[in-house]
C-alpha positions, 0 to 999 in steps of 0.5 A: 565087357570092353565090347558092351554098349551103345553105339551111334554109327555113320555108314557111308552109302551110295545114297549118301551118310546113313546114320544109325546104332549098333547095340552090342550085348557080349556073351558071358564068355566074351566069343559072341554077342547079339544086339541090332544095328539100326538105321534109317534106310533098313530100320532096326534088324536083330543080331542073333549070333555075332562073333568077337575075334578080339576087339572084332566084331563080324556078324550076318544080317538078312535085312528085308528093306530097302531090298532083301539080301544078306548083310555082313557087318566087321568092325574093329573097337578101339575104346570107345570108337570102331570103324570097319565096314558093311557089305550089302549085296549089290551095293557093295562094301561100305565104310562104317564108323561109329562112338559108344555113347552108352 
């Protein structure tokens, strides 16, 4: 599927630029996909059930560092490229973009 991949990602925080990955597994129907998103200040968190709208990704994460709260994720792919953001709690929304590399 257009989705599937690898990609390396940067996430601008209030900490500053955090990078990491998101792996996208697409479901045989193409409307949802699991995967994790990783990177240094959370470490790898799985994604058991995230929704495809398109070329749109949106999912919802507990992560438990560098605090406990609820992280949602929405990005846009466009080729190999996706930007969108991440909002976590209190840190409010953040700019994440990204590159499939495999």
């Amino acid at each position: 599927m257009k989705l599937a991949g690898t990609y390396d990602c940067s996430l601008q925080t209030p900490l500053g630029v955090k990078t990491g990955s998101l792996v996208v597994n697409p479901s045989a129907d193409g409307e949802s996909f699991t995967g994790t998103l990783s990177n240094e200040m959370m470490g790898t968190v799985e994604i058991a059930h995230g929704t495809i709208d398109g070329d749109m990704l949106i999912c919802s994460l507990d992560v438990t560092q560098p605090m406990r709260m609820t992280v949602t994720c929405e990005v846009i792919v466009d080729g190999d490229m996706l930007s969108g953001f991440v909002k976590a709690g209190m840190f409010g929304e953040m700019p994440l973009t990204g590159r499939r590399v495999s």
